[in-house]
N, C-alpha and C positions, 0 to 999 in steps of 0.2 A: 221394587221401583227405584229405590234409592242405589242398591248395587245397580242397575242399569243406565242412570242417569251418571252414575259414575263412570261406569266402561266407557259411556260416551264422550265425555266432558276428557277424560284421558287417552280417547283415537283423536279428539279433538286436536284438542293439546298435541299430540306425536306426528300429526297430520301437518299442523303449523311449525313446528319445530324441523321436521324436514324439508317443509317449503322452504324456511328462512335457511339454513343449514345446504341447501341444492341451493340458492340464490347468491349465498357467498364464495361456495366454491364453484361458482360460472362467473363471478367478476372475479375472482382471483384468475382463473384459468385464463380470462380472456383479456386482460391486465396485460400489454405492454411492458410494464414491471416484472410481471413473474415472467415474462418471455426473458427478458434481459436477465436479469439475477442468474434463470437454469441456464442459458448459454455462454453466459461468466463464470458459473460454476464447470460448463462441461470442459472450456474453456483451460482453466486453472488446472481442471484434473490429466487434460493434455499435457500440460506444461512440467507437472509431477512426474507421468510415465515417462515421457520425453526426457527428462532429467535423468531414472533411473536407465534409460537405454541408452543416451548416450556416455553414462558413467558406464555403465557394463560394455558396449561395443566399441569404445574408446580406448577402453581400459586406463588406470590410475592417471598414467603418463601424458597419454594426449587428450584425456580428458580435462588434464591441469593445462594444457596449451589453450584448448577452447575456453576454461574457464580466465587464462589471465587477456583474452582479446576479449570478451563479452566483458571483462572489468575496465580495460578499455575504450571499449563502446559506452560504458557507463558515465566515467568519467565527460566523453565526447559530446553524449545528450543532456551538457550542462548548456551546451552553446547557444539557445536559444535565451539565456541573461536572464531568464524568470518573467517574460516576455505574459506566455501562457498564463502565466498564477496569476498577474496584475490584469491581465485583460477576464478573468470568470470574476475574480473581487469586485472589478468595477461593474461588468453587467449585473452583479448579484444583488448591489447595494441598492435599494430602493431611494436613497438621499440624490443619487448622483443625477446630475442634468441632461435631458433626451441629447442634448449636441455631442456632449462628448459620445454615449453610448453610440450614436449614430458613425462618427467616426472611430470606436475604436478599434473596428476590423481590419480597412483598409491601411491603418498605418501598423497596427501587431502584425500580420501579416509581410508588408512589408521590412518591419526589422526580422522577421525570423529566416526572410530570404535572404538576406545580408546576411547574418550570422552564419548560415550557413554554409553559403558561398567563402566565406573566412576562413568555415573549420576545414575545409577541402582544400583552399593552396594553403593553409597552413601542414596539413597532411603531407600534401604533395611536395612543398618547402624542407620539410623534413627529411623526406627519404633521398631527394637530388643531393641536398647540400651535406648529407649526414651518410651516405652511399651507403642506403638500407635498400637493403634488397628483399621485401615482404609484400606482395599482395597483399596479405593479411591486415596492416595497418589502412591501407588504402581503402580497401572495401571499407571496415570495418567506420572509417571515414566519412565515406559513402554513406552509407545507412543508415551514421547517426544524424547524417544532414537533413535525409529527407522522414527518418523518425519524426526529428524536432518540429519540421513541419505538419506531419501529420498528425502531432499529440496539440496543433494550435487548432485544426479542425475536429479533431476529437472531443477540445476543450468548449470550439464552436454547438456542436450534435448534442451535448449534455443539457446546454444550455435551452435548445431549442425541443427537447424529447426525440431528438432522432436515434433511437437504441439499437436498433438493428444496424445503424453503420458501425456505430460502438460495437457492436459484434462482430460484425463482418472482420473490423481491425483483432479483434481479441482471439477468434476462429481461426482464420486462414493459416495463417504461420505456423501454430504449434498442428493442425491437423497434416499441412504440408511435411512437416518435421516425423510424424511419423509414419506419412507412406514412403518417405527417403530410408528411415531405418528400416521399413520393412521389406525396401526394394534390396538397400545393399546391406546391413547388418554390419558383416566382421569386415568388409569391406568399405565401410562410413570411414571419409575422411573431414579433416577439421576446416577445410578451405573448401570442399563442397555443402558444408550447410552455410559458412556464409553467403558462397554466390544464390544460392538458394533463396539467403533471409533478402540481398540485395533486390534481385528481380519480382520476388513480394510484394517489399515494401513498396516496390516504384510500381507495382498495380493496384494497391492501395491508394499510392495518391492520385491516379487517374479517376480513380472511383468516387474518392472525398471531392475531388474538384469540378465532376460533375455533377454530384448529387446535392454540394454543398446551398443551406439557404441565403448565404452571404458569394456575392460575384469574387472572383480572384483579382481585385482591384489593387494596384500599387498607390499610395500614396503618401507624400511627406508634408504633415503639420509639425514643425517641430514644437509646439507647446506640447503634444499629444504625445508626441514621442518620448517627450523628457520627463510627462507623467509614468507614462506604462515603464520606460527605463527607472526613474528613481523609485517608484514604489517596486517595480519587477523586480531592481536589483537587491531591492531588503531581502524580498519573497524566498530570492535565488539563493541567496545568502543563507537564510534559513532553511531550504529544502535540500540543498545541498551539501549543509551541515549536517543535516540532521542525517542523510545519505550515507553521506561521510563514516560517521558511528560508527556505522557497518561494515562500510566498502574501506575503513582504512586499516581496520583489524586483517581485514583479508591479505588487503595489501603484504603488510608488515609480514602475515605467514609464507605469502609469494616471494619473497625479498630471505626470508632468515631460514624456511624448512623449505624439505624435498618436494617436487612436482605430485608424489602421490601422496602427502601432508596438504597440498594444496587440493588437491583432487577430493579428498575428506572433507576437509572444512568447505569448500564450497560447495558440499552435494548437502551437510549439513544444515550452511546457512540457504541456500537454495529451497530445500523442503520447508524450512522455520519462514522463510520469507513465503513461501508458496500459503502458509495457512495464513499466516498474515492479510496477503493478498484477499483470501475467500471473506473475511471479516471487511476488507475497506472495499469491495464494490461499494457496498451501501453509503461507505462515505463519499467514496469517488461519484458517487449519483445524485446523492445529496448535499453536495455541500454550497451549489448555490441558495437552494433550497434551507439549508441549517444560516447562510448568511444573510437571507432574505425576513428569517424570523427575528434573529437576533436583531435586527435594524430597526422589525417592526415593535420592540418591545416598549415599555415606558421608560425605563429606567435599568442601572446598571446592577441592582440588585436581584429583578426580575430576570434581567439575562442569565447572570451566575446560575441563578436555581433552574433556568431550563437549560443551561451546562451538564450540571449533577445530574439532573434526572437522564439527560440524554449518554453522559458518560457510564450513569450504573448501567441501565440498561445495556448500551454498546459493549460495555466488560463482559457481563453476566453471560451474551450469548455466544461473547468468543473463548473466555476461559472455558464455555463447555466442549469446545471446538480444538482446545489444547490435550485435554485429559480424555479425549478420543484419540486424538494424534497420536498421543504417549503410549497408549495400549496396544494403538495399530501399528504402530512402528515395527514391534521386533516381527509382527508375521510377514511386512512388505521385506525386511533385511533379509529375512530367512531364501527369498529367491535370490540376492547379489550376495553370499554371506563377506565374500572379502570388503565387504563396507561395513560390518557390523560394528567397528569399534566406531563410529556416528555417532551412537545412541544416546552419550554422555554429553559432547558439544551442542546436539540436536535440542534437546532438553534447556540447556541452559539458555540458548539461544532464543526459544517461545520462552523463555521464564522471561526474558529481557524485550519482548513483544509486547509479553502482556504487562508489565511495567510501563512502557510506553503508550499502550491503549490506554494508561489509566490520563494522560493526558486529553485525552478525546473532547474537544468541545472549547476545553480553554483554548486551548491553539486558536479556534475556528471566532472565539472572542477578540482576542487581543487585536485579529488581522483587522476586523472590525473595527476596532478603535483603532486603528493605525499606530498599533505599538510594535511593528516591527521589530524596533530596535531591543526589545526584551526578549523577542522570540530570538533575535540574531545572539544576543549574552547569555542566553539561557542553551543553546543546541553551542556555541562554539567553544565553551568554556567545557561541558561535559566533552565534545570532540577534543579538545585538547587533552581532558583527563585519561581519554581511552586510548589516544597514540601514547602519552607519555606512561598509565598502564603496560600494555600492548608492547613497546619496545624495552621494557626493565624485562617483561615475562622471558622475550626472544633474545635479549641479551646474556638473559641467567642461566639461557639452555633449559627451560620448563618445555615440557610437552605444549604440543599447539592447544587442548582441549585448555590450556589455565587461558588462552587467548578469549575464548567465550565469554567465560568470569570478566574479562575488563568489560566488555559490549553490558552485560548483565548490570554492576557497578555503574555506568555511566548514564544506564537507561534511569535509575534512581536521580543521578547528580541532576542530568535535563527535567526528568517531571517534578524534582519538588521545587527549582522555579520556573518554572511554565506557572505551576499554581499559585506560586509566591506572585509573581508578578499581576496575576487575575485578579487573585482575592486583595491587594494592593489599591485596585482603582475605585474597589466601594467606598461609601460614602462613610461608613465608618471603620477606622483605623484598627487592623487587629497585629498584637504580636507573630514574629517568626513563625513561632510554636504552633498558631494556626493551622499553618501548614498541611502537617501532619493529621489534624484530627477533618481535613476535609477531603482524606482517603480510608473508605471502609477498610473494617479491617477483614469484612468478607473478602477484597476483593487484592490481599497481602497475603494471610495466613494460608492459605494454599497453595500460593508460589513459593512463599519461605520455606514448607515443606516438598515441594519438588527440587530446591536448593539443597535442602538439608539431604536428601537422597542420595543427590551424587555426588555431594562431598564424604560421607560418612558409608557408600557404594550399598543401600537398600534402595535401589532403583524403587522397587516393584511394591515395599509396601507402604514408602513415601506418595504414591501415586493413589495408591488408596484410600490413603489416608486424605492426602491432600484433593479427593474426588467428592470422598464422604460432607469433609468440613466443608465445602464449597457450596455443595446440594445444602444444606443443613444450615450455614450462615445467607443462603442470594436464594432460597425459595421462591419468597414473592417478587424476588427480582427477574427471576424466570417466568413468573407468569406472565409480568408486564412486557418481556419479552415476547412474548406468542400474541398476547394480545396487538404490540403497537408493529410485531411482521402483517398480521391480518389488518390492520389496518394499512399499512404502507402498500400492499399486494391490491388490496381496493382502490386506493383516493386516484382521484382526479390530478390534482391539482401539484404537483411534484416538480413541476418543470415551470421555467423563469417566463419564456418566450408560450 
């Protein structure tokens, strides 16, 4: 009797356990969210082959032509003045008053169509009076005008849980991108995937404009304007520093090494920014949502510790995202092999990512309390360490690979004040020194040994090692990982609007 009441009490048991177990994963499956995430993932993984085919069917040379106009275009999609960042801050913020939230569409909007109209006869001012003779710049023009636009209704869609247009934008482009290589291959040229990205983007914004939940209204409040402009222009300041970091290192290799130097390093930072990328949807989805908490908290102490907890966890599930990279690398190099010498810059360049991720949260603090101006001294002083790195390296004649090492170097100099400046605003005073002790040293010690790899040329047992200690020091940090994905892939409640 007792073995029987047992068998039952344990089909019991396994009976409920699969109900609950099938009940999770059918709100996960049917989650909006998990739709979003796998189509940003499929997404992203475009963007990787896409990279490797136009490096391979380009070849070194006009692969480095494409790579210095898309640096270009980078530069160009500053034009919107940080328009976008000031307008999600302010819908995010629960303190703020329904009047302004009410207008701040119709006049964001409206400055992002100025600007861009700006960066076009600025464009077109260039080439008449400077007798350049390039489509190239003009497109390239083109596209970042109505980009800018389109990253303000992208900004709008997040807001509101519209993720499928967020897709639609994320999809079209790189899946377009590789029925064009598949069509012509060794025949892809560098000014046919522009026209290509041009006529995209401008059926992209036919689509944002009709499907959008806010009308295409112009209008000018100049109080409202001179809010989104002075808070936008800190934002811009900072997002475009922080940009910077990156896109100035490249520059400088554009400017001092050979077009197939430059073809290297940007297929390098290209992939290091591609995993990047697959770690910040969650931010890019959440962050009205991360600004919406922090507003809701009591106090500034409170906030800081749902920082840590949001930044361990954020680490934990991208450093695992790194030492996968690291291992898959040489089998993806092994089909371009003439890119193989990458695999050293590649490295350092995620070693100077996940440096940067360890900022995760404070950032999203400070915008909060409107400390801009710390974010602005804290990204512009680090960009200035890594141009003035960065040009001694190309001056001295070093190989472009010590160029990575400054990006790595400066990602340090920006995150220990980002956190200086955070742990600053509590209520009680701590020394400098602080600093340092409110970054695991889980979340160090296995980057310094991914470091110590390629300077000292053990790629392969740095990464081991540096895999082992990672598992071994952020265990439970891994769990809360799996835990708070299953939760986020469930909840309701994610979105502002």
């Amino acid at each position: 009797m007792i073995i029987t009441g047992s068998i039952l009490v344990s089909q019991a048991i396994s009976k409920r356990l699969k109900k609950i177990r099938n009940l999770v994963l059918r709100k996960i499956i049917e989650s909006k969210t998990t739709l979003f995430i796998l189509l940003r993932y499929v997404s992203f993984g475009l963007k990787l082959v896409n990279a490797f085919l136009f490096a391979k069917y380009l070849g070194p040379y006009h692969f480095g032509i494409y790579s210095l106009y898309v640096l270009i275009g980078q530069y160009f999609n500053y034009g919107s003045l940080g328009t976008n960042y000031s307008y999600t801050a302010y819908m995010s913020d629960k303190s703020e008053s329904d009047d302004l939230k009410d207008n701040l569409w119709p006049n964001t909007i409206t400055l992002n169509i100025t600007s861009s109209l700006l960066l076009i006869a600025g464009a077109v001012a260039y080439v008449i009076f400077f007798e350049a003779n390039t489509q190239l710049l003009l497109l390239t023009a083109l596209i970042a005008s109505m980009v800018n636009i389109n990253t303000l209704f992208v900004n709008l869609f997040r807001i509101y849980g519209k993720l499928l247009l967020i897709n639609l934008n994320d999809i079209l482009i790189p899946f377009s991108y590789l029925l064009l290589i598949i069509l012509l291959k060794e025949k892809l040229q560098v000014e046919t995937i522009f026209w290509l990205q041009l006529t995209l983007v401008g059926i992209l914004m036919i689509f944002f404009i009709s499907f959008s939940p806010e009308k295409l209204k112009i209008q000018y409040r100049i109080k409202i304007q001179k809010l989104l402009l002075s808070r936008g222009l800190k934002l811009f300041i900072y997002y475009v520093g922080f940009q910077l970091i990156l896109i100035s290192s490249r520059t400088v290799v554009s400017f001092y090494y050979s077009e197939e130097d430059l073809g290297f390093y940007t297929l390098a930072n290209s992939l290091s920014k591609s995993l990047n990328q697959l770690s910040s949807i969650l931010i890019f989805l959440f962050f009205p949502k991360i600004i919406e908490i922090i507003s809701l908290k009591k106090n500034d102490s409170e906030r800081i510790d749902f920082v840590r907890e949001a930044r361990n966890i954020f680490c934990s599930g991208f450093y695992l995202m790194i030492f996968i990279a690291c291992f898959g690398l040489p089998f993806i190099l092994n089909w371009i092999p003439e890119y193989k010498s990458i695999s050293r810059p590649f490295i350092l360049l995620i070693a100077a990512q996940a440096i940067f991720a360890i900022g995760f949260g404070y950032t999203m603090f400070l915008i909060w309390k409107r400390q801009e101006k710390s974010l602005i001294i804290s990204v512009i002083s680090a960009l200035v360490f890594n141009i003035t790195l960065s040009f001694i390296i190309a001056l001295t004649n070093q190989e472009y690979i010590f160029i990575t090492l400054s990006v790595l170097i400066s990602s340090i100099v920006y995150v220990m004040q980002i956190i200086y400046y955070s742990t600053r605003l509590l209520p009680e005073r701590r020394p400098l020194s602080w600093v340092t002790k409110e970054i695991p040293l889980g979340l160090i010690i296995p980057i310094l040994l991914l470091v110590l790899g390629i300077i000292f040329e053990y790629i392969f047992i740095s990464q081991i090692l540096g895999l082992g200690t990672f598992l071994i020091m952020n265990f439970k940090r891994l769990k809360d990982v799996v835990r708070k994905v299953f939760s986020v892939l469930t909840s309701k409640n994610l979105f502002i609007k």
